[in-house]
C-alpha positions, 0 to 999 in steps of 0.5 A: 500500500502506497500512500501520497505525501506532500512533495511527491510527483504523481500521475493523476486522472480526474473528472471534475464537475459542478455540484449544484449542476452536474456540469463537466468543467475539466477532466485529463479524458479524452472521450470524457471531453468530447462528451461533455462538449468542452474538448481541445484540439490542441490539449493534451490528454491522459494522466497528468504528472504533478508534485502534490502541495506545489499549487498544480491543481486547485487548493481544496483537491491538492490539500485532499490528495496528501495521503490517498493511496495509489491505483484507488479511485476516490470523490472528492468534494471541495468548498467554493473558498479552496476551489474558485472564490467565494463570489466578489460584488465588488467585481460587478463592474457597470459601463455605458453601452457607448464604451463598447459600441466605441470598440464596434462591440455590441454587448448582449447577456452572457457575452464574454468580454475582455476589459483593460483597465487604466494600469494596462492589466486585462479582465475576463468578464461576462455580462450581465445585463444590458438596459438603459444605456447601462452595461453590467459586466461580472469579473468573478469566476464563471464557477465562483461561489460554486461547490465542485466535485472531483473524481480523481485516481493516483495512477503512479508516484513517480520514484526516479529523480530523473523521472520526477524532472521528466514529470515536471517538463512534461507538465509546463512544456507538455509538447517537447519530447522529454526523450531527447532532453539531457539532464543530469541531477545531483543531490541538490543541483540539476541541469536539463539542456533542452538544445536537442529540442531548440528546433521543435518548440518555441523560444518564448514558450520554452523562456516561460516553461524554463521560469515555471520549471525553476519555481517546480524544482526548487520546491522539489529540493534542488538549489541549483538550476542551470538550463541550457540555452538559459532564459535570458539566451532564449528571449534575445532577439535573433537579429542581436544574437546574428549581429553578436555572431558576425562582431566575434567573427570580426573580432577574431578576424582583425585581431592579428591584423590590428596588432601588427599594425599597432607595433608598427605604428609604435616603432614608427612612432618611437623612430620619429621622436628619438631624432626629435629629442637628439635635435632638441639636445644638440640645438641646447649645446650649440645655443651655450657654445655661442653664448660662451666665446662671446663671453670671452670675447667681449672680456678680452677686449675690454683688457686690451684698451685698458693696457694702451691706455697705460701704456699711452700714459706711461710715454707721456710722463717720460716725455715731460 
């Protein structure tokens, strides 16, 4: 006998419905669906795989699950304010009938409409009523207030760290093949490459799946996450990754070029300024050789005239 705990990953068949009406509102059977007018062409069908208490599935049926054994069928019952809400008045909304003719809509009782509001967030509404120019929009849940019942059978608890991470890409990006992913767990760290698949899925569906799977692993124990490419990789535009590509080409391509040019570009430099610095000296020398010898000269001179004048007045004073 196995018994679910908070934390395991199982695989889970459900049918759930409304109470008060009977009404088929989701189920993971494909026939279920179709018989009850609300199957997907492109949903995806059979048990599903989740980690019990990580908020996969409605609060009251995730609470209910913890200590269910597998391969048992149980119903289960859960109360408006664990299912979908208790209903709000406060978001019954009233517009004027001329703020969707505006639009080229024409409101009528039970249209689902789409509002955004002055902060740009976008409500899903269904009206109410439309009369005198007035036009009352609900924005609760269409299963608010409502009690739901579930029908819900555990078909595995998943054992294999690497099939538990297998579980978890399965249940946020259910279109990649998980055969082809590579992933490599540790005790406390995990990688998952999703490059074999790059191909096959959308770079911004995968950017979303890889931040739902970080929040699910985390939750599993893992510390660290390393996805390959990574989020910030995925969301780069393609033209800044291409342009990114040629620069590197560019790069490596000019790199000896530019080096060689830079040293000869620096030998010529250092030849044109080493003749410039010996000018500089050699002018400085020949400015003190032409001060020095007009010192001298000017002194020498100066020594001559006053000897003829003695030597002038040393004549006359023999003469008289």
């Amino acid at each position: 006998m196995v018994k679910v705990e908070k934390g395991d990953v199982i695989r889970l068949r459900y049918t759930g419905r409304i109470k008060e009406t009977g009404e088929i509102f989701d189920t993971t059977e494909e026939e279920i669906a179709k018989g009850a007018g609300i199957y997907k062409e492109n949903g995806v069908y059979g048990p599903v795989p989740i980690a019990v208490g990580a908020g996969h599935v409605l609060q009251g049926l995730d609470e209910a699950l913890e200590g269910l054994e597998v391969g048992k069928r149980y119903e289960i019952e859960v109360p408006p304010e664990k299912g979908f809400g208790k209903r709000d008045r406060k978001l019954i909304k009233t517009f004027t009938l001329g703020q969707f003719r505006r639009q080229g809509i024409i409101p009528f009782p039970g249209m689902p409409v789409e509002i955004e509001t002055e902060s740009g967030r976008k409500l899903k509404g269904r009206v109410l009523t439309v009369s005198g120019g007035r036009v009352r929009v609900d924005f609760n849940h269409p299963y608010a207030g409502k009690h739901l019942v579930y029908e819900v059978e555990i078909v595995e608890k998943v054992e294999d760290p690497i099939e538990k991470v297998k579980a978890m890409i399965e249940l946020r990006l259910p279109r990649v093949d998980v055969n082809k992913v590579v992933i490599e767990v540790g005790e406390k760290d995990v990688t998952i490459d999703f490059t074999p698949v790059l191909d096959e899925v959308d770079r911004g569906t995968l950017a979303i799946g890889e931040m739902l799977l970080e929040s699910d692993l985390k939750f599993l124990g893992y510390e660290e996450i390393t996805f390959k490419p990574n989020i910030e990789e995925l969301l780069k535009p393609p033209e800044a990754e291409a342009e990114e590509e040629v620069v590197e080409e560019r790069v490596e391509e000019a790199e000896p070029a530019e080096t060689a040019e830079a040293t000869e570009e620096t030998t010529e430099t250092v030849q044109e300024e080493k003749p410039a610095e010996e000018k500089t000296k050699e002018a400085e020398k020949v400015e003190e050789k032409e001060d020095k010898p007009k010192t001298k000269k000017s002194t020498k001179g100066r020594k001559r005239k006053t000897t003829k004048k003695k030597t002038k007045a040393a004549e006359e004073k023999e003469g008289e």
